[in-house]
N, C-alpha and C positions, 0 to 999 in steps of 0.2 A: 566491405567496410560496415561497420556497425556503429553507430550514433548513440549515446544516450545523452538527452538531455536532463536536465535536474532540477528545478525550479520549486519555489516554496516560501512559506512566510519564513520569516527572522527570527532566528533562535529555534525553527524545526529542527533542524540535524544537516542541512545541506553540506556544508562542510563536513562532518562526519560521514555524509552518504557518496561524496568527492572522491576522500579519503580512503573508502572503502571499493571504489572502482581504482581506484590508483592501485590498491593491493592484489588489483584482482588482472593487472598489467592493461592498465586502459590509459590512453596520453590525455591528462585533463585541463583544462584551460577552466579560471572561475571570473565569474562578474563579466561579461563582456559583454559590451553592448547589444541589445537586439537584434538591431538593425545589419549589424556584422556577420549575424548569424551564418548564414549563407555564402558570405566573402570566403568567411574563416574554411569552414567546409569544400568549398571551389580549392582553395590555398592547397588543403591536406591531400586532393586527390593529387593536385598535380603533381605533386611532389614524391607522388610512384614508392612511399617509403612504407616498410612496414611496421614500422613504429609506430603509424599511425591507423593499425586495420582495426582497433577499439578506442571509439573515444568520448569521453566525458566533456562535457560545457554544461558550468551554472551559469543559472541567468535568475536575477532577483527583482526586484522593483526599483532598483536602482536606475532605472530607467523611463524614458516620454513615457508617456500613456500614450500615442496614438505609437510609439516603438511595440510598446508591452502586447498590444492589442494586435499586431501583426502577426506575434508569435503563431500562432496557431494556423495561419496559412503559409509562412514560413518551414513549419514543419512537416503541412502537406507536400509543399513542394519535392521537397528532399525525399520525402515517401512518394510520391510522385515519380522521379528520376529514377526511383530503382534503391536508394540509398536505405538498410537497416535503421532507420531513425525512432525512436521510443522517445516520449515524455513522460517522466515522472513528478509528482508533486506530492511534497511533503509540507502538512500542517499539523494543528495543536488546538487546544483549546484556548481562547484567552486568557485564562487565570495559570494555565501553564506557561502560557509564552511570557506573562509579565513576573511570573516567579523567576524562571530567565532570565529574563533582564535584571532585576531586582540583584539576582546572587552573581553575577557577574558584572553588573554594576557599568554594561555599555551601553549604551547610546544609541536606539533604533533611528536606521539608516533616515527612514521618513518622520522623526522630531523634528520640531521645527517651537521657535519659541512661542511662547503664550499658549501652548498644546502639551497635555499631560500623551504619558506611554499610550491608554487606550485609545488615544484620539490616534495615536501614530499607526495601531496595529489593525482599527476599522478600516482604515484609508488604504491599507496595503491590501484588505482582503478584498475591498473593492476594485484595486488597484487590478489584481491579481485574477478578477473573478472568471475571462474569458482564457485565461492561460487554464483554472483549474478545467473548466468546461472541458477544453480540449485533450487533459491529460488520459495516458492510457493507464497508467496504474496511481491513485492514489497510498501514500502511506503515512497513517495517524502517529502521528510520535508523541502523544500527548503521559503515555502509559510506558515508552521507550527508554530503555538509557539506549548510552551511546555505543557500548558495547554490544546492546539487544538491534540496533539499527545495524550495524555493521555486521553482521549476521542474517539479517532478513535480507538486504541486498544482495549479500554473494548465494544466500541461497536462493533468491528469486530473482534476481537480476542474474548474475553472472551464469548460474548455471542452466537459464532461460537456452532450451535449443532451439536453433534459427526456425522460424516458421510455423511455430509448434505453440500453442495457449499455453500458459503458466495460470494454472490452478490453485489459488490457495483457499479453503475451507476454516473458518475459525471461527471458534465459540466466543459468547461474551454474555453478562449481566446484564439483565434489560433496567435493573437499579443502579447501575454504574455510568449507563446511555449506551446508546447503540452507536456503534463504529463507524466511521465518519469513510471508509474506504472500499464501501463492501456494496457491488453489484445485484448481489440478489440477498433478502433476508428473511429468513425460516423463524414464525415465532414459536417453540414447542414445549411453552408453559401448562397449555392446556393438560402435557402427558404427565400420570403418576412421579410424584415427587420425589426421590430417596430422602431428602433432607426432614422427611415426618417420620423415617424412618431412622431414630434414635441412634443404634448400631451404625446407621450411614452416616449422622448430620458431617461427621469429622472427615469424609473419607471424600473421595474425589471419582470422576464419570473413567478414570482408568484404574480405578482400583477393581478389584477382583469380585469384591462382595458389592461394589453396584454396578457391576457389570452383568450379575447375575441377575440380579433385580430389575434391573431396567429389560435386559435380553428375555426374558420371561413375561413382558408384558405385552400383549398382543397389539396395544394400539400403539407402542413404540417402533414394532415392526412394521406395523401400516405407516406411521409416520415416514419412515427411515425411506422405504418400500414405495411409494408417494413420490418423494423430495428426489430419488434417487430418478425414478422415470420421468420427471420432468427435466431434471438436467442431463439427461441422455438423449431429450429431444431436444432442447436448446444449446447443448455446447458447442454442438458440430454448426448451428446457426452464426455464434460468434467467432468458428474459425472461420467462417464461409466470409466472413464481416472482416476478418484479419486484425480480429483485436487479438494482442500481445498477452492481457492478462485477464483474470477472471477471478474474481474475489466473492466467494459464498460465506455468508452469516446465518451459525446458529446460535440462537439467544433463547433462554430461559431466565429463570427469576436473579440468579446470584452467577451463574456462568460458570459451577464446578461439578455438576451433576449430568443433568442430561442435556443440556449442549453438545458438554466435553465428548460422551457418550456417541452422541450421534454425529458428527463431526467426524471423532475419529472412524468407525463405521464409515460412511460417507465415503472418506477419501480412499477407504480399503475396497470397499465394492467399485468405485471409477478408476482407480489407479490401472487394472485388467487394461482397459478400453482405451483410454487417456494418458497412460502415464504417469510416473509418480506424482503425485497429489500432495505440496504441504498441506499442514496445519498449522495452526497458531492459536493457543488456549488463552485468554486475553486475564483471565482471573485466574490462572493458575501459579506458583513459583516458577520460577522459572521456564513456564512456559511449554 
């Protein structure tokens, strides 16, 4: 039996992220109390059925705070028992989440009169904060549609094989900010630029003419060369740890050049060793 839990601030995507284990034949239950957690779960075993060997529950702040605040020993226990249990959380920036709210024009769960939206969405993330602590995979939806979520789920969630780290390596613009989900972070501003290079500024870290450019530059290689032997020493540390997922960040100036570049490199050289390796280009179209 495989668990995944789903938890996140309001207007992240959690219902989209539901939706997209629902697609992926997982039986999902949404908002349930905390404190039930466990009930629910005892329930689904006994009932010997197999409709229930994948399952989905969100949990929001809709709930005690000394509930909320259980969660995380809650979900030891189940991992504990023997039970596939994962926690995911999904959040935003605040000026995302109240754009959000603004265009759909509903009502954050934690309003309360004489309190504006911001007031409602500090109180959750406080609310919220030992639920994020405990999560095993973070994911930023701030840059997401709902389309692009329900996509990184089935690819990193659903096709997660039991027992196995799920890898994802992703570039991003250190002028954009740095990714709110990312485990370890590479800053590789220091290496030669393509973007001084005229012919490049338009082109991107998988195009062909800066690939050549960047591949030709020695201390790109040391970089690459570097990053790569250190997470050859510590990955086998986090499966040893039994964390589910593993999220690398490279970041340079704009996040289309040599990130992109190294990144994708990166996850070709561990893919051998590891398994296949996503990516995620954070300033790129499509991704």
């Amino acid at each position: 039996m495989r668990v995944i839990v789903i938890s996140g601030f309001s207007g992240s995507g959690k219902s989209v992220a539901l939706h997209a284990l629902e697609d992926l034949d997982f039986y999902c239950v949404d908002n349930i109390p905390a404190g039930l957690l466990n009930a629910l779960i005892k329930h689904i075993l006994e009932r010997r059925d197999s409709v229930f060997e994948n399952v989905g529950v969100g949990l929001d702040a809709r709930n005690r705070p000394d509930d909320v605040d259980r969660v995380p020993g809650l979900i030891g226990d189940l991992k504990a028992s023997g039970i596939a249990c994962e926690l995911l959380f999904l959040l935003a920036d605040d000026e995302v989440l109240m754009s959000r709210f603004s265009e759909t024009r509903r009502k954050h769960p934690l309003s309360v009169p004489g309190a504006g939206l911001r007031e409602a969405i500090a109180k959750e993330r406080d609310l919220l904060g030992s639920v994020i602590n405990a999560a095993d995979v973070l994911i930023d939806t701030s840059k997401t549609s709902a389309h692009e979520l329900r996509e990184r789920i089935r690819k990193r969630v659903g096709k997660r094989e039991p027992h196995r780290l799920s890898i994802l390596i992703e570039s991003f613009g250190y002028k954009h900010g740095l990714p709110a989900d990312a485990d370890f972070v590479f800053d590789v501003r220091c290496l030669p630029n393509p973007y001084w290079v005229p012919e490049l500024r338009d082109k991107c870290g998988r195009d062909e003419e800066v690939k050549a450019f960047l591949g030709s530059e020695p201390e790109v290689e040391k970089m690459i060369g570097d990053i790569a032997a250190f997470l050859r020493i510590w990955i086998p540390r986090y499966e040893d740890f039994q964390r589910s997922y593993l999220t690398v960040a490279i970041g340079c100036t704009g996040g289309q050049h040599r990130s992109v570049y190294i990144a994708d490199r990166l996850a070709a050289e561990l893919s051998a060793s590891h398994g296949q390796i996503q990516t995620l280009h954070h300033e790129l179209p499509g991704r």
